[in-house]
N, C-alpha and C positions, 0 to 999 in steps of 0.2 A: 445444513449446507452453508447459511450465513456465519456460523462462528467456525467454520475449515476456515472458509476464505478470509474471515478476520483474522485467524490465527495465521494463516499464511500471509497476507500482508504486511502486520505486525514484526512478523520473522523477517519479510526481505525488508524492513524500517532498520530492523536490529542488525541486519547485514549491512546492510547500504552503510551506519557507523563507521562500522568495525572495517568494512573494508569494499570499499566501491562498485557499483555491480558492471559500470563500462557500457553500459547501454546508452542510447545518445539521450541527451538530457540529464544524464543520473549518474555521471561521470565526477561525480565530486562530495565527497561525503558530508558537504551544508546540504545536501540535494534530496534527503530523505522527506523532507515535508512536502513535496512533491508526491511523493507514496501515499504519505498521510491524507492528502486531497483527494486523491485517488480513493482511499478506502471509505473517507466520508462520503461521497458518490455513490460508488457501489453500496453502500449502508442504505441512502436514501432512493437509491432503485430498486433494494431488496423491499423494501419498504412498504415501497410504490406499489409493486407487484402483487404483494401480498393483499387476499381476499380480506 
């Protein structure tokens, strides 16, 4: 389950480039390390969680 949601992260970083997703915040394609935070997060709660 943890490397889906990498890999889909990953994928809207590599959209967000290429062409902006218009979401509020994320409205500008400097704006993908924004995602990137996001995924480091989620990384360290999958983490967390884990036994």
């Amino acid at each position: 389950m943890s490397k889906a949601l990498t890999l889909l992260l990953l994928l809207a970083m590599c959209v967000q480039v290429i062409k902006p997703l218009g979401c509020p915040g994320l409205r500008q394609r400097r704006d993908f390390w924004k995602i990137a935070v996001l995924a480091i997060v989620v990384m360290m709660l999958t983490v967390l969680v884990r036994p």
